[in-house]
C-alpha positions as a Markdown table, in Angstrom:
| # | Residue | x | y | z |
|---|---|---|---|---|
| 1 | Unk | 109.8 | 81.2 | 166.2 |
| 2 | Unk | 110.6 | 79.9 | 169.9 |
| 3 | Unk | 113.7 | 77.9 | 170.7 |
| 4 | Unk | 112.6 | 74.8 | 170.5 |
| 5 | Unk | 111.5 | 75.2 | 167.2 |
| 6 | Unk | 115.0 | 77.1 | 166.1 |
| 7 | Unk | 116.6 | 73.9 | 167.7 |
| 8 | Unk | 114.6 | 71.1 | 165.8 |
| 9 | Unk | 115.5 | 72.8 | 162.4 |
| 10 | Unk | 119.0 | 72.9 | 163.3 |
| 11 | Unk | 119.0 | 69.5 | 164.3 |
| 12 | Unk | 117.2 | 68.8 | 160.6 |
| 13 | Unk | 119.8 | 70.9 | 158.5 |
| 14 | Unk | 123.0 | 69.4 | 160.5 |
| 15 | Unk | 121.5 | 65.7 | 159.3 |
| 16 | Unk | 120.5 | 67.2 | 155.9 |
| 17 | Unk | 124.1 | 68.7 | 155.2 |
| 18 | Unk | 125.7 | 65.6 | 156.6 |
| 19 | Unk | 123.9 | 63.7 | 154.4 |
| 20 | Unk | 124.3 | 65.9 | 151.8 |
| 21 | Unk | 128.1 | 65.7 | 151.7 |
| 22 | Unk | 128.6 | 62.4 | 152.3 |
| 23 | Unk | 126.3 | 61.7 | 149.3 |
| 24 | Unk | 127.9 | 64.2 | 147.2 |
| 25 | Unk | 131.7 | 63.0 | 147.8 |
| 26 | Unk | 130.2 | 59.5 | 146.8 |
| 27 | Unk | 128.8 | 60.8 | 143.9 |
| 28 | Unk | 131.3 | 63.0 | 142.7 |
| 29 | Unk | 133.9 | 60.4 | 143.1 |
| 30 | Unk | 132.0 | 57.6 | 140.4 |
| 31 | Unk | 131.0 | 60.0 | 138.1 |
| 32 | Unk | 134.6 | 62.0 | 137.6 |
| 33 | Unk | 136.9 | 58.4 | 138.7 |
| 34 | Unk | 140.7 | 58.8 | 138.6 |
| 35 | Unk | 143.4 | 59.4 | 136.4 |
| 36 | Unk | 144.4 | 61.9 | 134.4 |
| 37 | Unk | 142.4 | 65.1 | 133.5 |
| 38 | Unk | 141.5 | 63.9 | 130.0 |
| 39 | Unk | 140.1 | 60.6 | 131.7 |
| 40 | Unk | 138.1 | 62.6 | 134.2 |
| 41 | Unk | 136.5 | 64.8 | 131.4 |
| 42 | Unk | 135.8 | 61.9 | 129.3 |
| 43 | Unk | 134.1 | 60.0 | 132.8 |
| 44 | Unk | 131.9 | 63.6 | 133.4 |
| 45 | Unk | 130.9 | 63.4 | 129.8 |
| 46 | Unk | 129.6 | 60.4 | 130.2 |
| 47 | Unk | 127.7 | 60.8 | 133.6 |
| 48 | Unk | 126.0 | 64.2 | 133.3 |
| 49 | Unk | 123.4 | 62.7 | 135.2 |
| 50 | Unk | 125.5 | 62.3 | 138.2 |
| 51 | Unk | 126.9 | 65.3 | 137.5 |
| 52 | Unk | 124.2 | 67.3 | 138.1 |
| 53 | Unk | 123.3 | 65.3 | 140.9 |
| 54 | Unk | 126.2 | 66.6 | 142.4 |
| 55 | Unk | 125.5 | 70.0 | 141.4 |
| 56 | Unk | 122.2 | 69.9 | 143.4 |
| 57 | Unk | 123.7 | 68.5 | 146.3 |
| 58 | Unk | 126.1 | 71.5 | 146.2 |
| 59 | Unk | 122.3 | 73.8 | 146.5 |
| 60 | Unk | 122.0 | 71.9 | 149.2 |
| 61 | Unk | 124.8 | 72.1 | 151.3 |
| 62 | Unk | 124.9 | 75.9 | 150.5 |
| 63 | Unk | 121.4 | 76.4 | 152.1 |
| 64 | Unk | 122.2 | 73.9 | 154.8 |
| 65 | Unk | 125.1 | 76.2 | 155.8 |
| 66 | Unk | 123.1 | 79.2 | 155.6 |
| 67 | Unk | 120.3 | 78.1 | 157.9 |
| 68 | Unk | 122.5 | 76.7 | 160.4 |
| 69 | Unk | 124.0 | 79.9 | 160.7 |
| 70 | Unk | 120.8 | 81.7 | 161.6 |
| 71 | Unk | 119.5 | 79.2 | 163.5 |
| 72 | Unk | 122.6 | 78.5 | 165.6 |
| 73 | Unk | 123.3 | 82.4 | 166.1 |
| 74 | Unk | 119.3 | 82.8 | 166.8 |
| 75 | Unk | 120.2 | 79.6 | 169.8 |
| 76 | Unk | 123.6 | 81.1 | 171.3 |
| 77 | Unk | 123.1 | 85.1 | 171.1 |
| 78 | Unk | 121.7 | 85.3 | 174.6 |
| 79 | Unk | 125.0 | 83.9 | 175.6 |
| 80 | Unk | 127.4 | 86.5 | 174.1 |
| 81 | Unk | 126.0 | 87.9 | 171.4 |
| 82 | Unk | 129.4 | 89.5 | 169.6 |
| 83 | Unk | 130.5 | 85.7 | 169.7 |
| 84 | Unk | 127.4 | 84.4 | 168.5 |
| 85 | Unk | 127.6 | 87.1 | 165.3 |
| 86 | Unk | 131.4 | 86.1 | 164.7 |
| 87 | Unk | 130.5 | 82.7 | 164.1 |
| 88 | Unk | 127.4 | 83.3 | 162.5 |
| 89 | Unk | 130.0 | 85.4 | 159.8 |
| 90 | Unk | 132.0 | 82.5 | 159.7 |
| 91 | Unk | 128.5 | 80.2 | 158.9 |
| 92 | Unk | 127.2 | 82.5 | 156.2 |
| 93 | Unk | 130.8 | 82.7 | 154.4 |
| 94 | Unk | 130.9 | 79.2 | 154.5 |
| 95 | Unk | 127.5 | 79.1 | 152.8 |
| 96 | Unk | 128.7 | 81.6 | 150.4 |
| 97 | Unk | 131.8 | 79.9 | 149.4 |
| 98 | Unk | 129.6 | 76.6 | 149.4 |
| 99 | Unk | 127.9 | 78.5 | 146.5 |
| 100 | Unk | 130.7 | 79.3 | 144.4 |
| 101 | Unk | 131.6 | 75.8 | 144.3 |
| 102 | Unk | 127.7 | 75.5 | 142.3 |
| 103 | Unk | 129.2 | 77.2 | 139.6 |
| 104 | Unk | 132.6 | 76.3 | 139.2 |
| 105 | Unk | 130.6 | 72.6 | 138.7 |
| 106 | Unk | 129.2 | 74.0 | 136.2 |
| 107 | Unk | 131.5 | 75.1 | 134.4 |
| 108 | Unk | 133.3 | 71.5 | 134.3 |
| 109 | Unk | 130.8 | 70.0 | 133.3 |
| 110 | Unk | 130.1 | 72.5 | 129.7 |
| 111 | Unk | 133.8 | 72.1 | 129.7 |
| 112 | Unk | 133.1 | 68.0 | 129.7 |
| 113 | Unk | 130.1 | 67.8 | 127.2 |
| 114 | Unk | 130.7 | 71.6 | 125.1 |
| 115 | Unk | 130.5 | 70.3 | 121.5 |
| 116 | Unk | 130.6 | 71.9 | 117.8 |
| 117 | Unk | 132.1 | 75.8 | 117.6 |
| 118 | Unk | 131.2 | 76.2 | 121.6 |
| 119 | Unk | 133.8 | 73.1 | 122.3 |
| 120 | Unk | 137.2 | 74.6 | 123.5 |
| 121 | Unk | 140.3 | 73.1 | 122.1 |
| 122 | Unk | 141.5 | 70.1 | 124.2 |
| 123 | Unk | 144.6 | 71.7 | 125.6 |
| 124 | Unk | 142.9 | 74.8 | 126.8 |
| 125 | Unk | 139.7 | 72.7 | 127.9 |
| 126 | Unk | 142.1 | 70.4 | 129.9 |
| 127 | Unk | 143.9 | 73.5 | 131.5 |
| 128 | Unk | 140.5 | 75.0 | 132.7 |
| 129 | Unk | 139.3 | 71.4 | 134.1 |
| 130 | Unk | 142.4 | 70.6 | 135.8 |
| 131 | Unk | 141.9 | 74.1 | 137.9 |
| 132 | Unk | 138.2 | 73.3 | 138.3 |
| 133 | Unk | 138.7 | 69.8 | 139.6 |
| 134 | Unk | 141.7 | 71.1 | 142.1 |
| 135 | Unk | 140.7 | 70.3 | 145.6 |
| 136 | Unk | 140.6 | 73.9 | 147.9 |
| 137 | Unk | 137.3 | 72.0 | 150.2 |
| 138 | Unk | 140.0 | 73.2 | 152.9 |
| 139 | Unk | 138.9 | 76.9 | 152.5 |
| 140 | Unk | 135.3 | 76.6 | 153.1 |
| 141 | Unk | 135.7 | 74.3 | 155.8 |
| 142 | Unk | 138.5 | 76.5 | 157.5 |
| 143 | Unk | 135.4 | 78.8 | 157.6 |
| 144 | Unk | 133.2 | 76.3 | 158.9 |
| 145 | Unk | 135.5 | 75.0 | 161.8 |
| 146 | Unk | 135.8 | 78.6 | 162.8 |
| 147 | Unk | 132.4 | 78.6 | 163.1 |
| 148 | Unk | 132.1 | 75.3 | 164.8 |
| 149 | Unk | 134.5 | 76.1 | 167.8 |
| 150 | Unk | 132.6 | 79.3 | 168.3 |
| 151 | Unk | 129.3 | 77.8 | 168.8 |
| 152 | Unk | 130.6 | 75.0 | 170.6 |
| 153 | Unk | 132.1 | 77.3 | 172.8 |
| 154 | Unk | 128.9 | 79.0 | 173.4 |
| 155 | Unk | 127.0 | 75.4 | 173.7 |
| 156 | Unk | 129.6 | 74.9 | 176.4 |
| 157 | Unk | 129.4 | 78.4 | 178.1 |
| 158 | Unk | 125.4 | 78.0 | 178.5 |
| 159 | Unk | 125.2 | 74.6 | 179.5 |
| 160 | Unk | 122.5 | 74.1 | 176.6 |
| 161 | Unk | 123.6 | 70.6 | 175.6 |
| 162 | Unk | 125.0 | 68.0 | 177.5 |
| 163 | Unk | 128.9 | 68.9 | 178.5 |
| 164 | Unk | 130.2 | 66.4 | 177.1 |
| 165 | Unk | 128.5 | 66.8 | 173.7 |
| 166 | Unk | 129.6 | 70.6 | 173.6 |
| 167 | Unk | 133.4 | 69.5 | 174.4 |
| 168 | Unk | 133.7 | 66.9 | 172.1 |
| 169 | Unk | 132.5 | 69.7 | 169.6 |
| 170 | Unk | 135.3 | 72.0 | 170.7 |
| 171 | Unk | 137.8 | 69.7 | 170.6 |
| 172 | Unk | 136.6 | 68.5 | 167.2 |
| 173 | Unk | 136.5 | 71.9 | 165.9 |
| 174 | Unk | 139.5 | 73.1 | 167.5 |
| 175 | Unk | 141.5 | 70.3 | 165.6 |
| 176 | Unk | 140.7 | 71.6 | 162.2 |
| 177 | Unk | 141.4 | 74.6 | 162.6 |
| 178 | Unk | 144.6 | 73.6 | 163.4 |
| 179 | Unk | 145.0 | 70.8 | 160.8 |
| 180 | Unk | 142.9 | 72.8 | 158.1 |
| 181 | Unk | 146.1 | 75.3 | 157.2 |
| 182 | Unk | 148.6 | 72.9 | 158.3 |
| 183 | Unk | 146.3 | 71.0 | 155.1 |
| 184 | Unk | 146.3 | 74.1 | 152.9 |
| 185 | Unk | 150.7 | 73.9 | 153.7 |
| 186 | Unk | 150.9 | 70.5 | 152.5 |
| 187 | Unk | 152.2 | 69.7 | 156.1 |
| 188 | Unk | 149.7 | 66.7 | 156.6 |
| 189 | Unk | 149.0 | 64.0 | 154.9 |
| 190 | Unk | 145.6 | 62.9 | 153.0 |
| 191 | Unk | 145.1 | 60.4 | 155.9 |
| 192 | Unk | 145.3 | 62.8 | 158.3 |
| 193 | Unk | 143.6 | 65.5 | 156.9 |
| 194 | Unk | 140.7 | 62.9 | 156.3 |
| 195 | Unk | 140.8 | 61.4 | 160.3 |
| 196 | Unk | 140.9 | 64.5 | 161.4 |
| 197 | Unk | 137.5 | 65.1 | 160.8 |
| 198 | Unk | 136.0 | 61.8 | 162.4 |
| 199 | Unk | 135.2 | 63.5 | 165.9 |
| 200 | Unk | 133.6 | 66.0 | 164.1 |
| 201 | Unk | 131.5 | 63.7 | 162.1 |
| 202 | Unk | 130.8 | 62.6 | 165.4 |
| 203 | Unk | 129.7 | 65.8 | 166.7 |
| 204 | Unk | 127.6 | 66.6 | 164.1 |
| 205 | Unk | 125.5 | 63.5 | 164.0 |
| 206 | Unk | 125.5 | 63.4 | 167.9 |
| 207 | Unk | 124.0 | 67.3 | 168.0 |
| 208 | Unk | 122.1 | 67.2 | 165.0 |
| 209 | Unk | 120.2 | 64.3 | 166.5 |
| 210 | Unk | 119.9 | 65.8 | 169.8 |
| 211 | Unk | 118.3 | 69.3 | 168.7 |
| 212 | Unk | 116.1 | 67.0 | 166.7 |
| 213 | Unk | 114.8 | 64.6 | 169.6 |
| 214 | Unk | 115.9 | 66.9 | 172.7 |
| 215 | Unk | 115.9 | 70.5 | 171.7 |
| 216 | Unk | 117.8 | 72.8 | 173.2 |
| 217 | Unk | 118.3 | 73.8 | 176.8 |
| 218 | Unk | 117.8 | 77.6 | 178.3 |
| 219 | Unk | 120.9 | 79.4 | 178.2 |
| 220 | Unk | 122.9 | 80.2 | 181.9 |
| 221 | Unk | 122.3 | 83.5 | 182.9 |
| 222 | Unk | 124.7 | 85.8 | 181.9 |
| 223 | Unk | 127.2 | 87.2 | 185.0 |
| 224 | Unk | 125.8 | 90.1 | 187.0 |
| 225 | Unk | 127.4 | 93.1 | 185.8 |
| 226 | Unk | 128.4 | 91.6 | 182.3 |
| 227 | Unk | 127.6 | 94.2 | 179.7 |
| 228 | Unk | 127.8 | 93.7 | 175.7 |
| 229 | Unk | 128.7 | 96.1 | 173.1 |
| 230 | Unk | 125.2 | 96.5 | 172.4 |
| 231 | Unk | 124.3 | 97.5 | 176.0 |
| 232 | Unk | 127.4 | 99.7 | 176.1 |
| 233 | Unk | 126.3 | 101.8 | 173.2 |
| 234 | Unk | 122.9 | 102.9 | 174.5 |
């Protein structure tokens, strides 16, 4: 697969995730609602539909993640290739994590519409859906924004996007993974921890359109005498 075509489909899958969890927040938030844990059972109950909408969008994002991993490693590696794998790692655990997140919808929703000898009793089904509809989105996107900065970085290094582009993506990514434990520490609060991922929306949308239209510039050439670890060990 050449470059150019590595860069269009990670311009496709940033859009496609984008879109994908944007869509999914939407979602998620009309069929569960507000209120208390009983409420939010009873709302899932009655939009299983949406529900599983949701859960589909989940498949999505998962794959998104995964894909944007290769792709974006298969883009940078010339550059530094240990760097590239790091954040690669960080891509593909974000992908993973993305996937857990499948089934722990499932599981609130049997918890939501289990009925007859299956149905739990309502003080252990509430226990088990208040844990499932706890928020820990930090985690996976802790993972993500590690990620993020390290590509950006690379972006940046190999003059493969427009400068301005690549340091609007560190910065972006940068500030959450500074604000993403200070989140996790209860230190910030839900407005913050929701601006502070604006420039990165930004980012996104920006290079996921420019891949798309543009492609992606050859990387610099490396220093003279630079070696990697892989050219070390032969």
């Amino acid at each position: 697969m050449t470059r150019a075509t590595t860069a269009r489909i990670a311009g496709f899958t940033f859009l496609a995730y984008i879109a994908a969890t944007m869509a999914s927040m939407v979602i998620f938030e009309r069929v569960a609602g507000t209120g208390s844990t009983a409420m939010r059972l009873a709302a899932i109950s009655a939009h299983a539909g949406g529900m599983h909408l949701v859960i589909l969008l989940a498949l999505v994002q998962a794959f998104a993640a995964l894909i944007l991993a290769v792709t974006l490693h298969a883009i940078t590696r010339e550059q530094d290739p240990d760097v590239a794998m790091l954040a690669m790692a960080c891509r593909l655990t974000e992908g993973a994590l993305c996937g857990v997140s499948v089934s722990a919808n499932l599981a609130l929703l049997w918890v939501a519409t289990a009925s007859g000898p299956e149905r739990p009793a309502a003080g252990a089904a509430q226990a088990l859906a208040g844990y499932l509809l706890r928020d820990d989105s930090a985690i996976p996107a802790l993972f993500f924004a590690v990620g993020s900065a390290l590509f950006a970085y690379l972006f940046l290094r190999g003059r493969m996007i427009p400068a301005v582009l690549a340091w609007l993506g560190v910065v972006a990514s940068v500030l959450l993974v500074a604000g993403l434990p200070a989140q996790l520490a209860g230190l910030v609060s839900a407005r913050f921890a929701s601006l502070m991922w604006l420039p990165m929306l930004a980012f996104e949308i920006a290079l996921g359109l420019w891949l798309l239209i543009k492609g992606i510039g050859a990387p610099r050439p490396v220093e003279p005498g630079r070696t990697d670890m892989a050219s070390a060990n032969v």
